[in-house]
Each structure stands twice: as structure tokens, then as C-alpha cells.
C-alpha positions in Angstrom: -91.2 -63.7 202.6 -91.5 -66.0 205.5 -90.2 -69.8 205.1 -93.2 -71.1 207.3 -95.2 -74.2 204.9 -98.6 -74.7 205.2 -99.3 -77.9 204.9 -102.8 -79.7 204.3 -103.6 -81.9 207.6 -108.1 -82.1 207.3 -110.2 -82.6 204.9 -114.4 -82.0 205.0 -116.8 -81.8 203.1 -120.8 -81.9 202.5 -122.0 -82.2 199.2 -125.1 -83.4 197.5 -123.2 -87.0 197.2 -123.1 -87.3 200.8 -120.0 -86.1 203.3 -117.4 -89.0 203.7 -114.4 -87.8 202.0 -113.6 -91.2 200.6 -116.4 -92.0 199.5 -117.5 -89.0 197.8 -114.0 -89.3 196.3 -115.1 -92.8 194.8 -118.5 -91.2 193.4 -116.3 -88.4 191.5 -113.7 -90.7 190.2 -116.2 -93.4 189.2 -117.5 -90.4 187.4 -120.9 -90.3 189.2 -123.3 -87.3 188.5 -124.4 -86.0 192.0 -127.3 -83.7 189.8 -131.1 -84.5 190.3 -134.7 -82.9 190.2 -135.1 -80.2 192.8 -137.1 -81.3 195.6 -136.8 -78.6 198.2 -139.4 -76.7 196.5 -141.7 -77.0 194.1 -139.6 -75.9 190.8 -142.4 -76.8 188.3 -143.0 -73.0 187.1 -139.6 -72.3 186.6 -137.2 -73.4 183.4 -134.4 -75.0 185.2 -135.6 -78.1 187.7 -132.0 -79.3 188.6 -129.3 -79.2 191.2 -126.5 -80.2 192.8 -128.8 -80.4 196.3 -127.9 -81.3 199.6 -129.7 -83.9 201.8 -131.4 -82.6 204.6 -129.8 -85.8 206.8 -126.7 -84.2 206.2 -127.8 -80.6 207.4 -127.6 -81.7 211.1 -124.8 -83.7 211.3 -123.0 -82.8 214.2 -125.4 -79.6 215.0 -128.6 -80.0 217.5 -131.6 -79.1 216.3 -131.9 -75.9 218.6 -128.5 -75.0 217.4 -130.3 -75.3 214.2 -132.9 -72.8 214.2 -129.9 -70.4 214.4 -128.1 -71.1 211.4 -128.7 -70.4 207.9 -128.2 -74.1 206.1 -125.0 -72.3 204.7 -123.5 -71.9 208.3 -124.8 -75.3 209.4 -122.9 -76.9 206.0 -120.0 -75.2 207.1 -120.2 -76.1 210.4 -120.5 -80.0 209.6 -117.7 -80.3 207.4 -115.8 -78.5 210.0 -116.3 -81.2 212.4 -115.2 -83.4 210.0 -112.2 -82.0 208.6 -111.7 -81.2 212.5 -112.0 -85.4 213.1 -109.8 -86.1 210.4 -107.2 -84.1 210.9 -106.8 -85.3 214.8 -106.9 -82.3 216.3 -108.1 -81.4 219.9 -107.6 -77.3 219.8 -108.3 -77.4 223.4 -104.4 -78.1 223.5 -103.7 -75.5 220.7 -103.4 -71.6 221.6 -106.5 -70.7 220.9 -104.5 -66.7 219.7 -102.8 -69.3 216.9 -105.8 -70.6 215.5 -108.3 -68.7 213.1 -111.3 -69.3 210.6 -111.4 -67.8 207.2 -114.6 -68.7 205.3 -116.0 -67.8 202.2 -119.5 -67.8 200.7 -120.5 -65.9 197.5 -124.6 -65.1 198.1 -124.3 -66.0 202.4 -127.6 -66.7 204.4 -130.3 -66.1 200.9 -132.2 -68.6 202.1 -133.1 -67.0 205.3 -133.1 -63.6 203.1 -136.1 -64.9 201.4 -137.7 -66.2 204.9 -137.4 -62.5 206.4 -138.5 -60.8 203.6 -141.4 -63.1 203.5 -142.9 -62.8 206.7 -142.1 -58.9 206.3 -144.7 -58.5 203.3 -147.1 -60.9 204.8 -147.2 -60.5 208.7 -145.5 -57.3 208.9 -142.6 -55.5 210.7 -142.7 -57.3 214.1 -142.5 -61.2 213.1 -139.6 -60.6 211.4 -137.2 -63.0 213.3 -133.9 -61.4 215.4 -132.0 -64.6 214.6 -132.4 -62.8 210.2 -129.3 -61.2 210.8 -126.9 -63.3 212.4 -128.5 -65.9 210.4 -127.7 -64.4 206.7 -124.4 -62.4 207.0 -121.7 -63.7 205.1 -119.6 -63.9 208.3 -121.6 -66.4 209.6 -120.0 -69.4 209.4 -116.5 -68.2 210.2 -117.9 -66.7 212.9 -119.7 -70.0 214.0 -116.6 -71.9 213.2 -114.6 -69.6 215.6 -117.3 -69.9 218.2 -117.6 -73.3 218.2 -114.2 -74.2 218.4 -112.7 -71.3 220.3 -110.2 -69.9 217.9 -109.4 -66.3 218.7 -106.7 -65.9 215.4 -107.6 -65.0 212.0 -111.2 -64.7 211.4 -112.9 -63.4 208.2 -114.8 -63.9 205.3 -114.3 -63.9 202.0 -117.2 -63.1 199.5 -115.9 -63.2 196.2 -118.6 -64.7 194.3 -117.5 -68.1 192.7 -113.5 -67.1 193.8 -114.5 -67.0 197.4 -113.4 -70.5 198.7 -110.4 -70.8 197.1 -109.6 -66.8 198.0 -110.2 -67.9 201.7 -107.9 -70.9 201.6 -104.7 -68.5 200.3 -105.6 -65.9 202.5 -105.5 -68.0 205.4 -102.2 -69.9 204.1 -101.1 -66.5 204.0 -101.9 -65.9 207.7 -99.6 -69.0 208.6 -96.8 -68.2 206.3 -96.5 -64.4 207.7 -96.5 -66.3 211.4 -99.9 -64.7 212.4 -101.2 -68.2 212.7 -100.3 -71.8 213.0 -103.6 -73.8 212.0 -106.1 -72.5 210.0 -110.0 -73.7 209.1 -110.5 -72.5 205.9 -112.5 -72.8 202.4 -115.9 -72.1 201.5 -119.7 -72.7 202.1 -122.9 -71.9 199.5 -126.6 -72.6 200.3 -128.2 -70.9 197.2 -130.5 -73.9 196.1 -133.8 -71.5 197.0 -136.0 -70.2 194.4 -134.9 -66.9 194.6 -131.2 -68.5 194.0 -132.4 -70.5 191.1 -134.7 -67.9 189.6 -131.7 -65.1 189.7 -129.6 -67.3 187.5 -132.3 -68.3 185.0 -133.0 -64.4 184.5 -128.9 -64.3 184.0 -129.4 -67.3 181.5 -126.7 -68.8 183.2 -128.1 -72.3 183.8 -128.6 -75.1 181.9 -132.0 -76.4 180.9 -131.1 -80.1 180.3 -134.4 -81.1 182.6 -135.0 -84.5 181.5 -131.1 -86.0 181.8 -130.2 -84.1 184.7 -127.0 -85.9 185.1 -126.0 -84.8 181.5 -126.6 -81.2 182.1 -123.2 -80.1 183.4 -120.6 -80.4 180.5 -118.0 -78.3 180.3 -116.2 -78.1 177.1 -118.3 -79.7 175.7 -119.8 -77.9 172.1 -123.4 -79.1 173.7 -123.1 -77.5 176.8 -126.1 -74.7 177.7 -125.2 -73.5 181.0 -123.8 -74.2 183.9 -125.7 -76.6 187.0 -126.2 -74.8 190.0 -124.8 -77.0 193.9 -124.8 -76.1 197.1 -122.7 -77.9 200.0 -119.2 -76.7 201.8 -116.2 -77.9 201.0 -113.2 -76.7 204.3 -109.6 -77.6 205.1 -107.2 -77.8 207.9 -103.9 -75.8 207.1 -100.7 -76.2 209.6 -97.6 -74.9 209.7 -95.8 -77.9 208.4 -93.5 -77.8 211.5 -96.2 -77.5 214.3 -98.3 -80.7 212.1 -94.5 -82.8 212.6 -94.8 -81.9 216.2 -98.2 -83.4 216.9 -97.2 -86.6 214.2 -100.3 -85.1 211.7 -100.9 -86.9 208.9 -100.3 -84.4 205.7 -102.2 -85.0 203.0 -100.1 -82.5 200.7 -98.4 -78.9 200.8 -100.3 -75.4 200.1 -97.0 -73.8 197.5 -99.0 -71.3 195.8 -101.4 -68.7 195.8 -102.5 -65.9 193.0 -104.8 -63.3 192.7 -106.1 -60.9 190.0 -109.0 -58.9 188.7 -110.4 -58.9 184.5 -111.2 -55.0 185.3 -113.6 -55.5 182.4 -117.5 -57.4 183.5 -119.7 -57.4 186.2 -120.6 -61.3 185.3 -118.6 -61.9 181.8 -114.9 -62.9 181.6 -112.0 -61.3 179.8 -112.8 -63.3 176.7 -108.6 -63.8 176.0 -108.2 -64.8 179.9 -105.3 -62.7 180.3 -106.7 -62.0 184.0 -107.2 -65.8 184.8 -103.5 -66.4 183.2 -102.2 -63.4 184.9 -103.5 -65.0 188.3 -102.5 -68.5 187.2 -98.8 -67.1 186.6 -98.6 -65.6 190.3 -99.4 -68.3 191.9 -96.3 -70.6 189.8 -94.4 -67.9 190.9 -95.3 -67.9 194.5 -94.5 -71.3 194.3 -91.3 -71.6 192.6 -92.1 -73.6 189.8 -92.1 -73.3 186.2 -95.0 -74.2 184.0 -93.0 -78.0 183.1 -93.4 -78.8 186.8 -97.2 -78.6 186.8 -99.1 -81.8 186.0 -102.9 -81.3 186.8 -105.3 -78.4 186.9 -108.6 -78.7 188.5 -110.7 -76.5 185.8 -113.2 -73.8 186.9 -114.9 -75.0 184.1 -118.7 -74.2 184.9 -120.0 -75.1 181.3 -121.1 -71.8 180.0 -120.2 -70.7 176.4 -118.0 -67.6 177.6 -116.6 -69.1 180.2 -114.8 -72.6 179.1 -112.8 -71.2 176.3 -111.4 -68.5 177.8 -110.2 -70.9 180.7 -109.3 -72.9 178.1 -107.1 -69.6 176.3 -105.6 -68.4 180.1 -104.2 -71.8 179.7 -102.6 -71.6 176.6 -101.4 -68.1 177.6 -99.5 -69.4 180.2 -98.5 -72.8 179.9 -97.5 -72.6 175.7 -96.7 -75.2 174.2 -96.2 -77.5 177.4 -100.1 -77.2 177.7 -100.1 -80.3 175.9 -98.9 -82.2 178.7 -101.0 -81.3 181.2 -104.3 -82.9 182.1 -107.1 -80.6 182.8 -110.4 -81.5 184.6 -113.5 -79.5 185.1 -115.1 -81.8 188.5 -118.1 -79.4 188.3 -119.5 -81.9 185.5 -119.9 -84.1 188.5 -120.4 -81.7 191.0 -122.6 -78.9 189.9 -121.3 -75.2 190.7 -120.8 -74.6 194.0 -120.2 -71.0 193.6 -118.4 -69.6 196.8 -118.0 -73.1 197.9 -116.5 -74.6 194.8 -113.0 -73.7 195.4 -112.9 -75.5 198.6 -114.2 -78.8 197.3 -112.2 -78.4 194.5 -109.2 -77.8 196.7 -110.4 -81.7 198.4 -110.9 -82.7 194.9 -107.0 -81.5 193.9 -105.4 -83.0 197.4 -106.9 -85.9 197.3 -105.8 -86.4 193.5 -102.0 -85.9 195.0 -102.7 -88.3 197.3 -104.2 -91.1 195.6 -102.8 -90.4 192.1 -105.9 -90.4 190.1 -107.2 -87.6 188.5 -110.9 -87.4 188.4 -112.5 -86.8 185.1 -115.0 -84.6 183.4 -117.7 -86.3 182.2 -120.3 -85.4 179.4 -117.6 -84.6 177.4 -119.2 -86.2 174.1 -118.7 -83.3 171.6 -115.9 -80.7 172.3 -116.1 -77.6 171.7 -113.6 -76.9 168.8 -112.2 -74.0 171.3 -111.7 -76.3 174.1 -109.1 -78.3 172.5 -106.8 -79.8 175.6 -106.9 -82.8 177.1 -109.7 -82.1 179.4 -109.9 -86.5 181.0 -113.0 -86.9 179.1 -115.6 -89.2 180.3 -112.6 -91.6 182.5 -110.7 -91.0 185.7 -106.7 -91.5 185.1 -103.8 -93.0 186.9 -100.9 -90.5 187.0 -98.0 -89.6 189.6 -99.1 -85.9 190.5 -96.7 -83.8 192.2 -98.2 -80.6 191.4 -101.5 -79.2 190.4 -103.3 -75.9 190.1 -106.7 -75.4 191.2 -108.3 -72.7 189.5 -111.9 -70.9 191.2 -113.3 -67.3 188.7 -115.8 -65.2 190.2 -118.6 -62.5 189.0 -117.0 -59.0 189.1 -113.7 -60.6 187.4 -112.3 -62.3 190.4 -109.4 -64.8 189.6 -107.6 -66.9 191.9 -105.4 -69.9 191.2 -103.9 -73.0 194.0 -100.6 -74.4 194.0 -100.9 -78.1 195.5 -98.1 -80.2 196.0 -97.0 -83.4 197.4 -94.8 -83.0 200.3 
């Protein structure tokens, strides 16, 4: 195994709070709700009216509207908080080898928006309106693609699509890339658009969202013995990853150190997780292992913790699997009671949410956490953000088809 650290030097973000990193960050650790009615189309007929939904100010950004017309509003989220984490981390990559520099970005569902658009004008106007752009503008590779494009990077460049795992998949692969020396800087993490009727009505049929209409800001509590779902969000959430060496050369401000990475599969659901989380634990385990720590030198994990029935306690027992009896210690937050579910894009906010905890020592809470679930017995930060010294956290992301991946996030 290679030597080379990755090392955290860029942080964007667009989310249905706004996309200043800072002051997002003071929404979620105010505990702020960033759930409200669905206004992007009428939702009246259907059973859940909520989201985690993205301004359309924040679409266009640093895209022109022609560029628009191109781009699913996945790619274009993407895109912006590229910029941004571009910005922040000071770099100008036309001074970078543009071989060294790659993209890896994932997205659970891609371009369904624009899905819906072409299948539309299909059945109503037939064959020859549908649009050439359809394509480019709903494959998953989309916005690494654009991201490449835009910037010039001729390194790494993928996607990841795996489902609610994806972000968080793309951000170890690409610190992979760097450690094996395929790569020195990396744009990475994850983008979802899936606020669309078709988005929403798929989950409803799955009965994986919550109905808490009238008090949408209440809706999304995980562990909570209340909780009826999980809050479907939309946004993109990317990093900037260095080799820690090349980010000293060009005096980079480092937010925090990528030391872990872990990957496994349930082998047992297409939606449903193993109910004992031995495949989340499993995952969990790899990624202490990859990064040389034992389960006493852990202080915070950033939950997946969506708020479904299944799907809390058996985070909750992957947990206990691993950590044993130090599992007391540790402080565990689900964000997405905030947030909303991001699905392919949650594990790159949630990688934001985890560095910026490091930096700033204060660990954001989960709110609506007014009953817990007698299952869901840790300490979960209910309802209030905390002061602590953090010097490692895990960031956990599970995915339909029984995707598990786990972050290791350290201070440097």
C-alpha cells in the first residue's frame, strides 16, 4: 500500500438551505430543518408533499443559462458546488497537469428529471421532438463528465451509482486514485436531482417516505420510535482531495485527512438491510482498519440514519457489532433529520458535514429526537449541537441493493 495522504483542501455544496458552506453549517448546527412543501410541482394528488428542495437561484450559480439547457439540474448542482469547492480550495488547475487531475461523481437515479421530460414529449408529440440533448442530459456520467469538461482534468474520471452509497463510494474511490499515485487532486462526491413526481411517486409506492405533511420540519426523525419514513432532498454535496504533499507545496489550507475507506455488500435485499447489520459493521470495520485505528480512537459517526423502521436499528446494531462496549462513548448523529435524504448525494454532504465537525469541533445534532425508539439506544446528540475535540469520525452512506460504505475523517 502506497504512503501517499489525501488530504481534504475544498469544500462545496448546494442544498435546499442555500450553498455557503459556513453558513449552511450554522443552519445544521443551530439545528434548522431545511424541509418544506413541494413547490416544483403541483404534489396535491399525491400522499407525501415534502422535501428537502433546492432553490431554483441556486441552479445557475456559476452556469449561463445556455449552458443550462444542457444539463440535467443534477449535473448543473454538481457543477455549482464544484465551482465552489474549486474557489475554496484556491486552486487554478490551469497550473496543475491536467493527466493528475480527475473527477469521480456519483448519483444514485442520474438525469430522472429529464427522463420524465423525454418520455413525455415521446407519448405526446411523438418520436421526432424528443430532444438530442435526453441523453447526455440523463446519464449518470454526466456530471463527472461536465466536471472534467469544464475544468480540463484528463485523470480519473467516473461515476459511481450506488444508490444512496454512491457519494461517499466516489469520494474513497477517488482517495484511492491519489493513494495508488494515479492522481494528485481529485473532485469527488456526489449529486441527486430526484425531487420530480416520478421521483417522489416511486418512493411513496415503496412506502419509504414519510407522510408528516402538516409539520414538515418534524418529518425526518431518525431514531426516533415516531418516525414514518424517511424525507426525500436533492442538492450535491463535492470535495477537493490532494495528495497531502502536493496541497504543502501550493500552501493549501487542509481542512482534515481522508484515513479510511470500506466497502461491503448485505448479499441479502434489493431495498431491505441485513436486519443484524453485519454488512454495514463488516464495512465499518474495513475502513478502521484501512485507517489504523482501533474502535477507542473513534469519536463521532455521521449516521446514515434515513428514519425508516428497518433501517435505524440495524445502523444502530452494526454499531454495537463493532464498536462493543466502547459504543457508549461515541456520539452518533443522523444530519439527515436536518437535511432530508439526499440519496446518491448524501454521502458527500455528509462528508462536509463530518470535515467541518473536525474543524470546528461541534458536532451537529439530530433533531426530532423526542421519543426514541427503544432499539436505538446510543447517544444519538438529540435535539442540541455539542462541543467536543474530534480527532476522528466515521461517516457512514447504505445503499438499495445492500451497498455499504463507511469514511474515516481525521484531523491532520
Amino acid at each position: 500500500m502506497s504512503d501517499r495522504r489525501v488530504v481534504i483542501t475544498g469544500l462545496g455544496w448546494v442544498t435546499s438551505y442555500g450553498d455557503g458552506v459556513d453558513e449552511v453549517w450554522q443552519a445544521l448546527t443551530s439545528g434548522v430543518s431545511g424541509i418544506r412543501a413541494i413547490t416544483r410541482f403541483d404534489s396535491s394528488q399525491f400522499s407525501t408533499k415534502i422535501a428537502g428542495e433546492v432553490s431554483p437561484d441556486w441552479v445557475s450559480a456559476h452556469i449561463e443559462k445556455r449552458e443550462l439547457k444542457r444539463l440535467d439540474r443534477f449535473t448543473s448542482y454538481a457543477l455549482n458546488a464544484t465551482v465552489d469547492a474549486v474557489n475554496d480550495a484556491g486552486l487554478d488547475f490551469e497550473k496543475e497537469d491536467p493527466w493528475r487531475c480527475g473527477s469521480i461523481i456519483g448519483t444514485g437515479i442520474g438525469g430522472i428529471e429529464e427522463f420524465e421530460t423525454g418520455s413525455k414529449k415521446l407519448i405526446e408529440k411523438g418520436p421526432e421532438r424528443v430532444s438530442p440533448f435526453t441523453i447526455p442530459k440523463l446519464m449518470c456520467n454526466a456530471a463527472a463528465g461536465n466536471v472534467s469538461i469544464r475544468f480540463g482534468l484528463k485523470g480519473p474520471n467516473s461515476a459511481i451509482t450506488t444508490a444512496c452509497a454512491s457519494a461517499a463510494h466516489a469520494i474513497g474511490e477517488a482517495a484511492q486514485s491519489i493513494r495508488h499515485n494515479v492522481a494528485d487532486v481529485m473532485v469527488t462526491g456526489g449529486s441527486e436531482a430526484a425531487v420530480t413526481p416520478l421521483g417522489v411517486s416511486a418512493f411513496i409506492a415503496l412506502k419509504a417516505l414519510s407522510k408528516r405533511n402538516d409539520e414538515p420540519t418534524k418529518a425526518s426523525r431518525p431514531f426516533d420510535a415516531d418516525r414514518d419514513g424517511f424525507v426525500l432532498a436533492e442538492g450535491a454535496g463535492i470535495v477537493i482531495l490532494e495528495e497531502l504533499e502536493h496541497a504543502k507545496a501550493r500552501g493549501a489550507r487542509i481542512y482534515a485527512e481522508v484515513l479510511g475507506f470500506g466497502q461491503t455488500a448485505d448479499g441479502s435485499h434489493i431495498t431491505a438491510p441485513d436486519e443484524q447489520g453485519r454488512g454495514a459493521a463488516h464495512a465499518m470495520e474495513l475502513a478502521m482498519r484501512d485507517a489504523g485505528l482501533g474502535v477507542d480512537q473513534v469519536q463521532y459517526v455521521n449516521a446514515h440514519g434515513t428514519s425508516t423502521g428497518l433501517g435505524d436499528i440495524a445502523e444502530t446494531r452494526a454499531l454495537k457489532r463493532l464498536f462493543k462496549d466502547d459504543v457508549k462513548k461515541l456520539a452518533v448523529s443522523s444530519t439527515k433529520s436536518m437535511t432530508g435524504h439526499l440519496l446518491g448525494a448524501s454521502g458527500g454532504v455528509e462528508a462536509i458535514i463530518t470535515t467541518k465537525t473536525i474543524q470546528t469541533g461541534v458536532i451537529p445534532p439530530t433533531i426530532n429526537l423526542d421519543n426514541p425508539d427503544e432499539e436505538c439506544d446510543l447517544d444519538y446528540v438529540p435535539n442540541t449541537a455539542r462541543q467536543a475535540d474530534v480527532t476522528a469520525a466515521m461517516s457512514n452512506s447504505f445503499g438499495f441493493g445492500g451497498h455499504n460504505v463507511s469514511l474515516i475523517i481525521g484531523k491532520l
